[in-house]
Chimera marker file (.cmm) of the C-alpha trace (Angstrom):
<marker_set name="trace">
<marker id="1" x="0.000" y="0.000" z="0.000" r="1" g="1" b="0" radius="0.5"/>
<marker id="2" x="1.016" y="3.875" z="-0.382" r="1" g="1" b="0" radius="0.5"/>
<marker id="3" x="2.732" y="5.414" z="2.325" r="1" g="1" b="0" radius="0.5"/>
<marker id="4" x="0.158" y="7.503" z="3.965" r="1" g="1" b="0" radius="0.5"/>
<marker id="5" x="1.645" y="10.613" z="6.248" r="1" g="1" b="0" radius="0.5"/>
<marker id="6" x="0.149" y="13.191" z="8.609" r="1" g="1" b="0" radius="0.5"/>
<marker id="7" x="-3.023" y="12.352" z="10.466" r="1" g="1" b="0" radius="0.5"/>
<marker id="8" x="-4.546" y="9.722" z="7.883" r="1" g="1" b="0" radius="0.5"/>
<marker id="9" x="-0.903" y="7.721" z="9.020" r="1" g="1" b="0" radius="0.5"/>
<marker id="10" x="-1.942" y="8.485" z="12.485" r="1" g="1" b="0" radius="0.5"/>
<marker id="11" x="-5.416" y="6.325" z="11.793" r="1" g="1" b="0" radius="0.5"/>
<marker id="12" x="-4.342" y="3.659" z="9.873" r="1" g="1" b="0" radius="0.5"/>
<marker id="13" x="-1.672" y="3.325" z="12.890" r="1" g="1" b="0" radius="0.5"/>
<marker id="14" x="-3.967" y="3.390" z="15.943" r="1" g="1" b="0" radius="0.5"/>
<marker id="15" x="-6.558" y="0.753" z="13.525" r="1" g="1" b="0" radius="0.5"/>
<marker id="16" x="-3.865" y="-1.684" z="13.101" r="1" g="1" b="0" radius="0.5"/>
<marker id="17" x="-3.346" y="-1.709" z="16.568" r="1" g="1" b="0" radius="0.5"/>
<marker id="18" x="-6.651" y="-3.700" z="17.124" r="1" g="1" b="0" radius="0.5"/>
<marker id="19" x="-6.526" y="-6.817" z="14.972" r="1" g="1" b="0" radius="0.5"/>
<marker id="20" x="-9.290" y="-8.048" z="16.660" r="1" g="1" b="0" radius="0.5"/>
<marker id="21" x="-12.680" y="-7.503" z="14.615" r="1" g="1" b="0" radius="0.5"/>
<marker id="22" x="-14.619" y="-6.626" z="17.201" r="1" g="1" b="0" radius="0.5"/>
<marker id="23" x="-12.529" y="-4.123" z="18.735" r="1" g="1" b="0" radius="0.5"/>
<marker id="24" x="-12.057" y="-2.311" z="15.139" r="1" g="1" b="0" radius="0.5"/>
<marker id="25" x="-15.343" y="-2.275" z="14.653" r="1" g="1" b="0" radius="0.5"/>
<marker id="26" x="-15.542" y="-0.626" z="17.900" r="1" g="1" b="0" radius="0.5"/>
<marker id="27" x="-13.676" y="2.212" z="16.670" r="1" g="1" b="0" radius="0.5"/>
<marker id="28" x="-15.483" y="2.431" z="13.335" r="1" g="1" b="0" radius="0.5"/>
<marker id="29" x="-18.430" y="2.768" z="14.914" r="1" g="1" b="0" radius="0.5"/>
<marker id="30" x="-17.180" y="5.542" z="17.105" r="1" g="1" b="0" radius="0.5"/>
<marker id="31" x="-15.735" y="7.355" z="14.135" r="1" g="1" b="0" radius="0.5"/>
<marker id="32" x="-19.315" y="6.969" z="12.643" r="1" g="1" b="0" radius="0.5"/>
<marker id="33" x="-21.026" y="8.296" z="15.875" r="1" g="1" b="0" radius="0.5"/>
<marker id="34" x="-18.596" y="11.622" z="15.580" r="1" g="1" b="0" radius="0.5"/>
<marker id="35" x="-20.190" y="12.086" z="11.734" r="1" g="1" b="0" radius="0.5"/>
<marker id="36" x="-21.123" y="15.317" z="10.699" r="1" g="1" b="0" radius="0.5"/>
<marker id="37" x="-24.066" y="16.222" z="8.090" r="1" g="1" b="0" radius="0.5"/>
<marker id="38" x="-23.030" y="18.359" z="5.291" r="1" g="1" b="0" radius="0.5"/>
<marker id="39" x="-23.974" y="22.355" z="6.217" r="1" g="1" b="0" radius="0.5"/>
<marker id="40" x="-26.518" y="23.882" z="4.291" r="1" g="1" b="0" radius="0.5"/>
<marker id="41" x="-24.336" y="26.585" z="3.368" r="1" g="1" b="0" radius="0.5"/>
<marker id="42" x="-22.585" y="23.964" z="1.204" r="1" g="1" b="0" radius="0.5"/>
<marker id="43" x="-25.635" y="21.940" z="-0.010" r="1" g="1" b="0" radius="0.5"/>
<marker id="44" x="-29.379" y="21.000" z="0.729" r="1" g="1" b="0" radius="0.5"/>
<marker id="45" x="-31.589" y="18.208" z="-0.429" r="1" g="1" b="0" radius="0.5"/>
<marker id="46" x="-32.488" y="17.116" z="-2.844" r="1" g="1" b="0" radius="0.5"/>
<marker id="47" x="-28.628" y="16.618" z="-3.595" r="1" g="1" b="0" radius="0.5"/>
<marker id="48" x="-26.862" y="17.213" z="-7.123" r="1" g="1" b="0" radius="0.5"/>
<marker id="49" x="-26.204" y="13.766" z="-8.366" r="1" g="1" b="0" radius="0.5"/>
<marker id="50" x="-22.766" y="15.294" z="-9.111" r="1" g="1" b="0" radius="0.5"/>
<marker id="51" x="-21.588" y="15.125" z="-6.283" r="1" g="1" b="0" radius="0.5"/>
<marker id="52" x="-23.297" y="11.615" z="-5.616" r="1" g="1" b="0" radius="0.5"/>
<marker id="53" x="-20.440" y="8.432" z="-4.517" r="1" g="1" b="0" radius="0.5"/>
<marker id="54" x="-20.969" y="6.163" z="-7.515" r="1" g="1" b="0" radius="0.5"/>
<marker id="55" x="-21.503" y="2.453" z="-6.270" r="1" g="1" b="0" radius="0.5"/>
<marker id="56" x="-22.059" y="3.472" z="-2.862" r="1" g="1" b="0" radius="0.5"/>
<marker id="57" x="-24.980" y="2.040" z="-1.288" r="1" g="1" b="0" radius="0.5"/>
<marker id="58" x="-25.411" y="3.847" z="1.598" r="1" g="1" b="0" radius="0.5"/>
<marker id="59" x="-25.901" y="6.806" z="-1.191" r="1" g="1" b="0" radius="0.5"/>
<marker id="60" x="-23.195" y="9.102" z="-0.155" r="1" g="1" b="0" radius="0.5"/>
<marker id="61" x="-21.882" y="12.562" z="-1.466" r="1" g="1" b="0" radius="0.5"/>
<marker id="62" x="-19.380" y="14.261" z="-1.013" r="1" g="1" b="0" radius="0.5"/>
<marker id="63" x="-17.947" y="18.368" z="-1.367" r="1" g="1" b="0" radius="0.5"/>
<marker id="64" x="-14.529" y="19.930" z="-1.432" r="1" g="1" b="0" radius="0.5"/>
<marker id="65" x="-14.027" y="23.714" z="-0.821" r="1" g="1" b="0" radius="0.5"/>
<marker id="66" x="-10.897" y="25.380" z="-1.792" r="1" g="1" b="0" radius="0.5"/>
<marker id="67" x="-9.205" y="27.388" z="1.782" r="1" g="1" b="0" radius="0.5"/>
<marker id="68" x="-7.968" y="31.082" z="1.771" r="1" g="1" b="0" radius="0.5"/>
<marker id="69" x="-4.636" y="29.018" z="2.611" r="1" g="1" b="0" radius="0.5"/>
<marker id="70" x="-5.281" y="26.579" z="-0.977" r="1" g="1" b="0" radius="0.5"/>
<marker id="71" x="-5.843" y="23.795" z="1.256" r="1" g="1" b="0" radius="0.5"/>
<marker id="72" x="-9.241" y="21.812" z="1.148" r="1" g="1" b="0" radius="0.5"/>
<marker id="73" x="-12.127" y="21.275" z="3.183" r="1" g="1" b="0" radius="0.5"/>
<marker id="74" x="-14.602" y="17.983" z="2.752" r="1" g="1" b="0" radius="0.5"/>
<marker id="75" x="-18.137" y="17.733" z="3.155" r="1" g="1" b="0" radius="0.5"/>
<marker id="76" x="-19.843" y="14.645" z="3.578" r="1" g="1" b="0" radius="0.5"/>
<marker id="77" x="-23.764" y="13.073" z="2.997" r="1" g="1" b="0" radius="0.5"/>
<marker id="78" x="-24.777" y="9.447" z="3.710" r="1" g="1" b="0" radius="0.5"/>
<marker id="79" x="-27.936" y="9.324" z="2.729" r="1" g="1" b="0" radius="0.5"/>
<marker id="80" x="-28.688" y="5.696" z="4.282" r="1" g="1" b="0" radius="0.5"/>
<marker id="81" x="-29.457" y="5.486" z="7.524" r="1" g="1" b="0" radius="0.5"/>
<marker id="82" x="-27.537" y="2.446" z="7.987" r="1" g="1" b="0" radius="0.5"/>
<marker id="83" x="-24.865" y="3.881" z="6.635" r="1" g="1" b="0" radius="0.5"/>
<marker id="84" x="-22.615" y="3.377" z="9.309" r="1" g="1" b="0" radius="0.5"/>
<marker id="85" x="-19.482" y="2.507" z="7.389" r="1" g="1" b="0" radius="0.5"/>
<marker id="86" x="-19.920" y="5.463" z="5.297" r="1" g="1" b="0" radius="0.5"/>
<marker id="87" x="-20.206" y="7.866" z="8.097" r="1" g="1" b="0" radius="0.5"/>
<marker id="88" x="-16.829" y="6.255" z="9.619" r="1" g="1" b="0" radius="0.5"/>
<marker id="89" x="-15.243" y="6.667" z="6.577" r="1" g="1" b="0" radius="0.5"/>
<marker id="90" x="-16.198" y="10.128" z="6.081" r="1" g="1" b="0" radius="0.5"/>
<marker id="91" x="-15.584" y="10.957" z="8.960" r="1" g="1" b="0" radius="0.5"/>
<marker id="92" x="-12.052" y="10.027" z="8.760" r="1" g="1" b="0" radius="0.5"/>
<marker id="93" x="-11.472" y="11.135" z="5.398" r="1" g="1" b="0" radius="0.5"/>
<marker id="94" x="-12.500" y="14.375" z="6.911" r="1" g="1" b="0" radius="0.5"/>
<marker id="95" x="-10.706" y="14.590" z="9.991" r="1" g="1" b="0" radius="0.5"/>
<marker id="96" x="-7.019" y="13.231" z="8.164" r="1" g="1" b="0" radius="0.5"/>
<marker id="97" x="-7.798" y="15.242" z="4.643" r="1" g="1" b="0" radius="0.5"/>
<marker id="98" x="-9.592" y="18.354" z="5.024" r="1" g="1" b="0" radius="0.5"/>
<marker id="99" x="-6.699" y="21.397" z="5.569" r="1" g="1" b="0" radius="0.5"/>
<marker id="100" x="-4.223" y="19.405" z="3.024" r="1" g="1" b="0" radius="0.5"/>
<marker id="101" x="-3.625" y="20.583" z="-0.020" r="1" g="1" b="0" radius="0.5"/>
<marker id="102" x="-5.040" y="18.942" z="-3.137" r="1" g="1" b="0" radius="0.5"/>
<marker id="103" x="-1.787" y="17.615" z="-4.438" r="1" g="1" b="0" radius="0.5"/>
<marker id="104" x="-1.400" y="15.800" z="-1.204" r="1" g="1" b="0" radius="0.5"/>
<marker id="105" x="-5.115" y="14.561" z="-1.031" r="1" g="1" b="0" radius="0.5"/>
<marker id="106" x="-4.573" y="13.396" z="-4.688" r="1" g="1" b="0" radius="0.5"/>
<marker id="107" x="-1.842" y="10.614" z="-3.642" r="1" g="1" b="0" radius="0.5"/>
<marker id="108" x="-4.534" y="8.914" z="-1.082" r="1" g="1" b="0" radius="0.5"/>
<marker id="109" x="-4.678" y="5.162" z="-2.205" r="1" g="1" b="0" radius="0.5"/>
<marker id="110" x="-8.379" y="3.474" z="-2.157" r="1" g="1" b="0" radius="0.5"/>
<marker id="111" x="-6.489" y="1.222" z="-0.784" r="1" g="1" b="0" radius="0.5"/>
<marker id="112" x="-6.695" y="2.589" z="2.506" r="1" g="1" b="0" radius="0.5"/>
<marker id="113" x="-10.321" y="1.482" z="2.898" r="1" g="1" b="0" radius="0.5"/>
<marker id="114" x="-9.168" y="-2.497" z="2.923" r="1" g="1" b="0" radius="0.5"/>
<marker id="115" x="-6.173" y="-1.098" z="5.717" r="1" g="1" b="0" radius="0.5"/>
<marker id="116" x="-9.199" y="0.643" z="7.958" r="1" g="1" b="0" radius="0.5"/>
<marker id="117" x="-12.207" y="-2.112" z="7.258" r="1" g="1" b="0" radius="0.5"/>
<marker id="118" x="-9.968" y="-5.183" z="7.204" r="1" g="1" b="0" radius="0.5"/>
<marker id="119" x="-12.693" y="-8.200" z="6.327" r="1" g="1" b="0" radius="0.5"/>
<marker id="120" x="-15.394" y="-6.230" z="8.337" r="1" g="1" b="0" radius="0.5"/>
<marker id="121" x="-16.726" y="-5.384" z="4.962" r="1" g="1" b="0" radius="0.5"/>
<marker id="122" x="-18.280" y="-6.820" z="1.804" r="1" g="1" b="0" radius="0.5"/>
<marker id="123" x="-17.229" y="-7.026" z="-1.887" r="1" g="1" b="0" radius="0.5"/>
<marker id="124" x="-20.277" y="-4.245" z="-2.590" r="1" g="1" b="0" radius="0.5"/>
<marker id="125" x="-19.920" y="-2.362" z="0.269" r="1" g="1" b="0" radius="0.5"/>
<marker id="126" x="-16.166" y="-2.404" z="-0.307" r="1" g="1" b="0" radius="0.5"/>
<marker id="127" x="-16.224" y="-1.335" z="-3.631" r="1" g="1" b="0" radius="0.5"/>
<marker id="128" x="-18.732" y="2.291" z="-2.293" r="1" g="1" b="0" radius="0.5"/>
<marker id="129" x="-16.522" y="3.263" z="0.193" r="1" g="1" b="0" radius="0.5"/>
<marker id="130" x="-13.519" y="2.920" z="-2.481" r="1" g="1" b="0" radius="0.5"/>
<marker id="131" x="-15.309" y="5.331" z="-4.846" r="1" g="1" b="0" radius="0.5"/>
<marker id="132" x="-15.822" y="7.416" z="-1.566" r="1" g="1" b="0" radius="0.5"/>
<marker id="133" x="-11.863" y="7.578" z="-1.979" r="1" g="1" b="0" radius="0.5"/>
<marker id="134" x="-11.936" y="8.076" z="-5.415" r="1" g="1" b="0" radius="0.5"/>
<marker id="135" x="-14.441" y="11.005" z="-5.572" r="1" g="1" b="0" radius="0.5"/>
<marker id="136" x="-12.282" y="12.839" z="-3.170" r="1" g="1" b="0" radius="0.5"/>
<marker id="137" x="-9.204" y="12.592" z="-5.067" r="1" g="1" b="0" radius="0.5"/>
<marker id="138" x="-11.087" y="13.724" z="-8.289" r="1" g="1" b="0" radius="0.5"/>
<marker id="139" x="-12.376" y="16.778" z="-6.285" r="1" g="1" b="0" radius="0.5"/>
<marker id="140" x="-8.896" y="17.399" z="-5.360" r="1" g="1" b="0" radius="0.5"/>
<marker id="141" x="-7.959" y="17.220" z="-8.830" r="1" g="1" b="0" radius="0.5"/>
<marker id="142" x="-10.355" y="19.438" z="-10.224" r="1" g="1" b="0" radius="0.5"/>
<marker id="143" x="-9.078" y="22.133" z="-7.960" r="1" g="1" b="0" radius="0.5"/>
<marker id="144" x="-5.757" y="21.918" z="-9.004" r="1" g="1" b="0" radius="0.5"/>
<marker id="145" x="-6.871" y="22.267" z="-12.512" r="1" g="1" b="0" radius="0.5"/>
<marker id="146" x="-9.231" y="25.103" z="-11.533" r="1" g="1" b="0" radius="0.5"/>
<marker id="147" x="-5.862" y="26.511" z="-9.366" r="1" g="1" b="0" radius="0.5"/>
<marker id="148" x="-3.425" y="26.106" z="-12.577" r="1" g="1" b="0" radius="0.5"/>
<link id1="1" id2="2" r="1" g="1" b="0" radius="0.2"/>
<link id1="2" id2="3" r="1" g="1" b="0" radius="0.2"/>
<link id1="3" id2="4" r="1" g="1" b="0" radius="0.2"/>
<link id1="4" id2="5" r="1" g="1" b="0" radius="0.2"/>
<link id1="5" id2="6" r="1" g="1" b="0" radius="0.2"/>
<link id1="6" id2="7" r="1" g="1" b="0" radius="0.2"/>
<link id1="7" id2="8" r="1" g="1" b="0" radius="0.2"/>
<link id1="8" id2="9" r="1" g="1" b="0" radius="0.2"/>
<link id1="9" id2="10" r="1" g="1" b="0" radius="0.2"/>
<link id1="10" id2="11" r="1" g="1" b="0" radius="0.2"/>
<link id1="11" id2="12" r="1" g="1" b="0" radius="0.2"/>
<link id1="12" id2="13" r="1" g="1" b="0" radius="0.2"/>
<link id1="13" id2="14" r="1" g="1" b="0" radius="0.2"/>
<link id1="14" id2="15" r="1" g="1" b="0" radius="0.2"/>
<link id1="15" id2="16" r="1" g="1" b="0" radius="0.2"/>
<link id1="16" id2="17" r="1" g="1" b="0" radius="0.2"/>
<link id1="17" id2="18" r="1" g="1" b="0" radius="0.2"/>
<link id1="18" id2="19" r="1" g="1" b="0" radius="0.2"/>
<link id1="19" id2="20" r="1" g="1" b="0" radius="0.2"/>
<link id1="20" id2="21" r="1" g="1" b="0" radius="0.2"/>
<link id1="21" id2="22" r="1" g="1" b="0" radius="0.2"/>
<link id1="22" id2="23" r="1" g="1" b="0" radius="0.2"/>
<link id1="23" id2="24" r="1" g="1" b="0" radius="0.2"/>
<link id1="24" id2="25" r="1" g="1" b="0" radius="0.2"/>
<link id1="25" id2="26" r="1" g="1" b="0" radius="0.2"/>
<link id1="26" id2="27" r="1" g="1" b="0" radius="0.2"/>
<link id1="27" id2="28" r="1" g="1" b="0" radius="0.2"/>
<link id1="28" id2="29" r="1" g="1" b="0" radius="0.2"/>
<link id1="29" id2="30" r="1" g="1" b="0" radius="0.2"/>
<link id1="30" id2="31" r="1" g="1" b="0" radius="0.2"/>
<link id1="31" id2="32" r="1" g="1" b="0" radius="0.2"/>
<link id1="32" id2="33" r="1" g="1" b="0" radius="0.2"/>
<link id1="33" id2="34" r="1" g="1" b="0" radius="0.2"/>
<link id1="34" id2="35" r="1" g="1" b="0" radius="0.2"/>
<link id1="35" id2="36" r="1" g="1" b="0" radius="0.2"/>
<link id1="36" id2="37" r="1" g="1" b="0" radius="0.2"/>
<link id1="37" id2="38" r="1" g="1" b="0" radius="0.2"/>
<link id1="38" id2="39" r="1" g="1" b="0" radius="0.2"/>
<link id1="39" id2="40" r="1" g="1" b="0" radius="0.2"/>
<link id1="40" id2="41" r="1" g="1" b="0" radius="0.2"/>
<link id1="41" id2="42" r="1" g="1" b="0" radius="0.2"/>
<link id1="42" id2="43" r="1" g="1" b="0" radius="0.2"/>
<link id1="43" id2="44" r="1" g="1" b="0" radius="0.2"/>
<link id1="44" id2="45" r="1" g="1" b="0" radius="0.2"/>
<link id1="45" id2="46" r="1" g="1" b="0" radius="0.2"/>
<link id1="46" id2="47" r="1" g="1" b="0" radius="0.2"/>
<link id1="47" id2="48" r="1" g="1" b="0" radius="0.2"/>
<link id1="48" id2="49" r="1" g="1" b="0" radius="0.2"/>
<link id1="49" id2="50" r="1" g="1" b="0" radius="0.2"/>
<link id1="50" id2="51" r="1" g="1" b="0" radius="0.2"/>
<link id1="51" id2="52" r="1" g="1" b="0" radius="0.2"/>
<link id1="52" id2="53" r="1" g="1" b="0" radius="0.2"/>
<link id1="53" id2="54" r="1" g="1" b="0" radius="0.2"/>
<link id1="54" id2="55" r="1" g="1" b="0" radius="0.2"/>
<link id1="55" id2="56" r="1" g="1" b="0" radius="0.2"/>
<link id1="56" id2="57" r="1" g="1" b="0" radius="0.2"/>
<link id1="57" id2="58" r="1" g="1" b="0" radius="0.2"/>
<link id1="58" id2="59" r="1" g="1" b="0" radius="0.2"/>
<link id1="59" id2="60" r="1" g="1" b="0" radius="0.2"/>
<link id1="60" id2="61" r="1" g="1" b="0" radius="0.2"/>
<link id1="61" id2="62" r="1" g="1" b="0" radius="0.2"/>
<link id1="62" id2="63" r="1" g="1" b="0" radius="0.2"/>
<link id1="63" id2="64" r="1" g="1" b="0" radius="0.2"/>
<link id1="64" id2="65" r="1" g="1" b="0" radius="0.2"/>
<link id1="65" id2="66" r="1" g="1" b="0" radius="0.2"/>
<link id1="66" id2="67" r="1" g="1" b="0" radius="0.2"/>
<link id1="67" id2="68" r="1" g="1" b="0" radius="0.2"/>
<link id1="68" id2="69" r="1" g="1" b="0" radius="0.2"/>
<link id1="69" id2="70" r="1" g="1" b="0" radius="0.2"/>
<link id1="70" id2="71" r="1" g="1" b="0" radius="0.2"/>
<link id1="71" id2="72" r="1" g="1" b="0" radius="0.2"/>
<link id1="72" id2="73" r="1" g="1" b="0" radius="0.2"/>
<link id1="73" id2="74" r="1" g="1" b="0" radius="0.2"/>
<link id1="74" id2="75" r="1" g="1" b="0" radius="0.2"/>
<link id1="75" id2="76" r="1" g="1" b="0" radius="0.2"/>
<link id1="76" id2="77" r="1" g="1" b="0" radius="0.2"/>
<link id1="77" id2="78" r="1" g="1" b="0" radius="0.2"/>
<link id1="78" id2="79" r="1" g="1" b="0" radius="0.2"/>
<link id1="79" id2="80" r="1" g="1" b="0" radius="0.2"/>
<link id1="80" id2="81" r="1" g="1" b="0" radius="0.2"/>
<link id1="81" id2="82" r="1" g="1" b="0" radius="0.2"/>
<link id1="82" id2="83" r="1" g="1" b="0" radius="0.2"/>
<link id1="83" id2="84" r="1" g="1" b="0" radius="0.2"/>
<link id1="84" id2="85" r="1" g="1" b="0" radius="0.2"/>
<link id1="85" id2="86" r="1" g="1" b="0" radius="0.2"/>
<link id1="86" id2="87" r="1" g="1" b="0" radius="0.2"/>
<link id1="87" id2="88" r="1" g="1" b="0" radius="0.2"/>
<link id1="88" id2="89" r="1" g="1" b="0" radius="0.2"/>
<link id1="89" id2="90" r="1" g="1" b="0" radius="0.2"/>
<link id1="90" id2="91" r="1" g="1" b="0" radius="0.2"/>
<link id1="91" id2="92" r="1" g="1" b="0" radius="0.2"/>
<link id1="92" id2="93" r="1" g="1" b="0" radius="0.2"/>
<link id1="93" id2="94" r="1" g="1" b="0" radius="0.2"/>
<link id1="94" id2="95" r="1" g="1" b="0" radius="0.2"/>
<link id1="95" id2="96" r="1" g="1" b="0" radius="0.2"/>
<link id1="96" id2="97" r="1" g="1" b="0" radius="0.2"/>
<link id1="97" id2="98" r="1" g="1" b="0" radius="0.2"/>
<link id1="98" id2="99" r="1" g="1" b="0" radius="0.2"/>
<link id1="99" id2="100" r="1" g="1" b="0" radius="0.2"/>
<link id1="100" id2="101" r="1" g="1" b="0" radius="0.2"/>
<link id1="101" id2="102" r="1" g="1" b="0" radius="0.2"/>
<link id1="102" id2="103" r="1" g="1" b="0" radius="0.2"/>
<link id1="103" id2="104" r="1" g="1" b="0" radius="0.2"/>
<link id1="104" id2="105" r="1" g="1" b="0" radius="0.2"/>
<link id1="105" id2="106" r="1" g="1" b="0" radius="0.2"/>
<link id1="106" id2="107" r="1" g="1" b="0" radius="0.2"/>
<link id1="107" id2="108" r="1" g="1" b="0" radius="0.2"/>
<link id1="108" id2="109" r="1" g="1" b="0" radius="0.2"/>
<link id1="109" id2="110" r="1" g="1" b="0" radius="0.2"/>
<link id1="110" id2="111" r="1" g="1" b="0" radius="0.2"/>
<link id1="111" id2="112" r="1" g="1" b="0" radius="0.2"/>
<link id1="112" id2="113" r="1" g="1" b="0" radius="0.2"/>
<link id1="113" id2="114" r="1" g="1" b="0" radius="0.2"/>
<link id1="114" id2="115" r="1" g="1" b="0" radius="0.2"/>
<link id1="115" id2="116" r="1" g="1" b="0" radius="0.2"/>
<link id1="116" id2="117" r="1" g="1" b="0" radius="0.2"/>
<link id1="117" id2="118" r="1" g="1" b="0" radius="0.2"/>
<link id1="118" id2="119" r="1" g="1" b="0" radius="0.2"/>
<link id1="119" id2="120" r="1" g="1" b="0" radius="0.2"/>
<link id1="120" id2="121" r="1" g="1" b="0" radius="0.2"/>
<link id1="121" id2="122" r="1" g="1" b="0" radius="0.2"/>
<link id1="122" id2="123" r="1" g="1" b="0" radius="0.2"/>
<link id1="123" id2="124" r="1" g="1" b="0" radius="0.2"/>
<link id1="124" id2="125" r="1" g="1" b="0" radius="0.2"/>
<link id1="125" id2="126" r="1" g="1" b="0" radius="0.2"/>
<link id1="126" id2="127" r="1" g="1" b="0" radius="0.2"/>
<link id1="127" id2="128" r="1" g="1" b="0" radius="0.2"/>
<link id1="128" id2="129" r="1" g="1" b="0" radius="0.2"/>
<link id1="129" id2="130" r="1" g="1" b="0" radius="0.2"/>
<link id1="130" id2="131" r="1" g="1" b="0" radius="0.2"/>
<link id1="131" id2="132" r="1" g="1" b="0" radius="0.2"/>
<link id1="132" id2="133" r="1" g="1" b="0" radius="0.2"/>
<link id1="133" id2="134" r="1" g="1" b="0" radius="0.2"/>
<link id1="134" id2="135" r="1" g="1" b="0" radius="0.2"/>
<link id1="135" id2="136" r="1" g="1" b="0" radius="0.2"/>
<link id1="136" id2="137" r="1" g="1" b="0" radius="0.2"/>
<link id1="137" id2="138" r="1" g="1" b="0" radius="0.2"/>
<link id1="138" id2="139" r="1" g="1" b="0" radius="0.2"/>
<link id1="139" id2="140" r="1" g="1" b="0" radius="0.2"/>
<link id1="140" id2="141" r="1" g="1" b="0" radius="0.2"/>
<link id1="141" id2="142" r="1" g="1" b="0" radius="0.2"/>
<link id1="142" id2="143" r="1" g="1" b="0" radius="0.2"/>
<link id1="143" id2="144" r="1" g="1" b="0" radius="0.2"/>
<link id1="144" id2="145" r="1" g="1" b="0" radius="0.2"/>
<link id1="145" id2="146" r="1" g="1" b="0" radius="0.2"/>
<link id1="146" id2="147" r="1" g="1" b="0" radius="0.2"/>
<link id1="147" id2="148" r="1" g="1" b="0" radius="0.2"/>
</marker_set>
């Protein structure tokens, strides 16, 4: 996997030190419980499907706002009530990418979501909260085009 740095590293270190599933889904869950709805400042429903997670079925979306300082800040939906995988990932993703600066954000490997979920998680479910990774690179690339 990628070398992750900063305070996504920090994560992924304090998740591998709980190899036990039931313990790691302890923390999920509390990373899920400390999920915060987008603002309305930054969008209200019904939601533009372009910012929708493709293959996400807890229906997820997801914002990025360009900083006075050029770093970003993410906004997360999870539509699904159930969602609770989707809010711990956002959550995360939030908490260890928002303030970076896109070209950093860019380099985050989907990979990471195998790293934090271990076998707690589907194929399907897997394969959402990937493209949850993959739409927030792509918003951090489209502000570095928008920024060159």
């Amino acid at each position: 996997m990628t070398t992750q740095t900063g305070k996504l590293a920090e994560v992924l270190e304090t998740l591998a030190m709980f190899p036990d599933p039931s313990e790691r889904a302890q923390i999920l869950l509390s990373f899920a419980d400390k999920f915060t709805e987008v603002p309305p400042e930054i969008a209200t429903r019904p939601f533009s499907q372009a910012h929708q997670v493709p293959q996400c079925e807890s229906d997820a979306y997801v914002w990025a706002r360009v900083q006075p300082n050029d770093t970003l800040k993410f906004y997360f939906a999870v539509e699904n009530p159930s969602g609770v995988s989707a809010k711990a990932l956002a959550t995360i993703l939030d908490q260890a990418l928002s303030g970076l600066p896109p070209e950093q954000v860019v380099e985050v490997s989907p990979e990471i979501v195998e790293a934090i979920f271990r076998e707690n998680i589907s194929m399907g479910k897997g394969l959402g909260l990937r493209s949850m990774v993959l739409a927030v690179q792509a918003l951090a690339r489209q502000a570095l085009k928008e920024k060159n």
